[in-house]
C-alpha positions in Angstrom: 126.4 150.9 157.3 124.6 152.1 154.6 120.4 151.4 154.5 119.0 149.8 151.8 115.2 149.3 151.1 113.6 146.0 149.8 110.5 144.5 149.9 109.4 147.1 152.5 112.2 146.0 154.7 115.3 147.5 155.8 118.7 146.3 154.7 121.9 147.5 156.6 125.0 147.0 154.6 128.5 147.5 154.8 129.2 147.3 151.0 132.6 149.5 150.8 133.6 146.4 153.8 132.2 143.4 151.5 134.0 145.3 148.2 137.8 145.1 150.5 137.0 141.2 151.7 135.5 140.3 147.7 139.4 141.7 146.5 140.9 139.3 148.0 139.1 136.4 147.0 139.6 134.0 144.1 137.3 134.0 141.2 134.9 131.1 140.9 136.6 129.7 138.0 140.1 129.3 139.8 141.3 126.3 141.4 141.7 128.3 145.1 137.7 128.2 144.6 137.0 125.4 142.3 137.7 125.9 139.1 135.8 123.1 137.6 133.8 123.5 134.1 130.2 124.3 135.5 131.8 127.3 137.9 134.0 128.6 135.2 131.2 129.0 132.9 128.5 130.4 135.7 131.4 133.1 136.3 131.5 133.9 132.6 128.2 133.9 132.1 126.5 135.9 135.2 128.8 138.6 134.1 126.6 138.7 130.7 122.6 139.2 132.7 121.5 142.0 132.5 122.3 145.8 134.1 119.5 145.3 136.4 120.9 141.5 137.8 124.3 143.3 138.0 123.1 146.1 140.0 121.7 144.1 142.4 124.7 142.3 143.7 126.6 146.0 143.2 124.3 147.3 145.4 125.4 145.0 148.7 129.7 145.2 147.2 129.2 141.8 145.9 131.7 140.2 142.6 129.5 138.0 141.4 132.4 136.2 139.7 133.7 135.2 143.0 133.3 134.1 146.9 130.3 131.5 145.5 129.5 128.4 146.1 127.5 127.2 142.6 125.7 124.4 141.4 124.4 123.8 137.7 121.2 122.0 138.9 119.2 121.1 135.3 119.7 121.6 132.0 116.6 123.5 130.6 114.7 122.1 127.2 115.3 125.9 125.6 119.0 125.3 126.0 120.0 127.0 129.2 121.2 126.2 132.1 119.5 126.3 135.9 122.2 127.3 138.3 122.2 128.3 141.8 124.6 130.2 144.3 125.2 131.3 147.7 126.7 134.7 148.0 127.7 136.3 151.3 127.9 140.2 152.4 128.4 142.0 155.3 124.9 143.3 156.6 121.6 142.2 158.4 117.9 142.3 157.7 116.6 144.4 160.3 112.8 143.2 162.1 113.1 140.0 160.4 115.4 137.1 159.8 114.6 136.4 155.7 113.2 138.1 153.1 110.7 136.5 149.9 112.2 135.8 147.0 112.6 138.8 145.1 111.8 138.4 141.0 114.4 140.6 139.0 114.9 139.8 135.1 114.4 135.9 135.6 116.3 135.3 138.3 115.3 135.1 141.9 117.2 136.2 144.6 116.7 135.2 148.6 117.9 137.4 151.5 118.6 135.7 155.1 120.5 136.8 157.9 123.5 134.4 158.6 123.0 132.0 161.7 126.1 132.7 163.3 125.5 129.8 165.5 125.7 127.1 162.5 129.0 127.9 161.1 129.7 127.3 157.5 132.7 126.3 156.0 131.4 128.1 152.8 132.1 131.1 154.4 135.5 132.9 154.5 137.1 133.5 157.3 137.5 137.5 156.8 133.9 137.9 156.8 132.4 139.2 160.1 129.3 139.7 161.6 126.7 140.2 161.0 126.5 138.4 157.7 123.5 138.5 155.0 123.5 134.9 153.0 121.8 135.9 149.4 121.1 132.8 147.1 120.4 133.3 143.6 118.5 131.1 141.2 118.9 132.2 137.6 118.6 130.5 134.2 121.7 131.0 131.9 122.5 130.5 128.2 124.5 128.0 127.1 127.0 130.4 124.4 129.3 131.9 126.6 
């Protein structure tokens, strides 16, 4: 596993592992996911932040047009949207279970280790332990 550093912490990650099981897996906008109109435009449109917001999901072998499970929650006055998602890699948080929310280019992003012993149906079944859960909340525009 490769070693990662964030917020002072140390983040082991197999992200050559999470790249092979992200391959497989459906984008967000296709029926095997979903498919409806709010994930087809969150996979469009996450593709379109910024390098930094794209690195950071590179960074742990994460698509972030697939494997999600998204929500639009609000409609903003400005004209974007509020989404969130759950995203899942192969890794652990080492000394601790969950990191702060980490601020990168108006979106936030949360780090927990997995809880193997509440299994989650929004997890495939190819991905092993131990698993990182990373939730992003992030504000999109609304002309993609």
């Amino acid at each position: 596993m490769e070693k990662l550093l964030l917020h002072g912490h140390v983040i082991e990650v197999d992200k050559t592992k999470t790249k092979e099981l992200y391959k497989e897996l459906p984008l967000i906008s296709d029926k095997a996911h979903c498919g409806c109109p709010e994930c087809t435009y969150y996979e469009k449109a996450i593709v379109q932040t910024t390098p930094a917001i794209y690195q950071f999901f590179e960074q742990f072998g994460i698509d972030a047009r697939k494997e999600a499970e998204v929500w639009k929650a609000a409609e903003n006055d400005d004209g974007t949207y509020y989404y969130v998602a759950d995203y899942h890699f192969i890794g652990q948080i080492k000394g601790i279970d969950e990191l702060d929310w980490i601020d990168l280019d108006g979106a936030s992003f949360g780090l927990t280790n997995y809880n193997k012993s509440l299994p989650s149906p929004m997890i495939p079944d190819t991905f092993t332990s131990p698993i990182i859960e990373l939730i992003v909340r992030i504000n999109l525009r609304d002309d993609y």
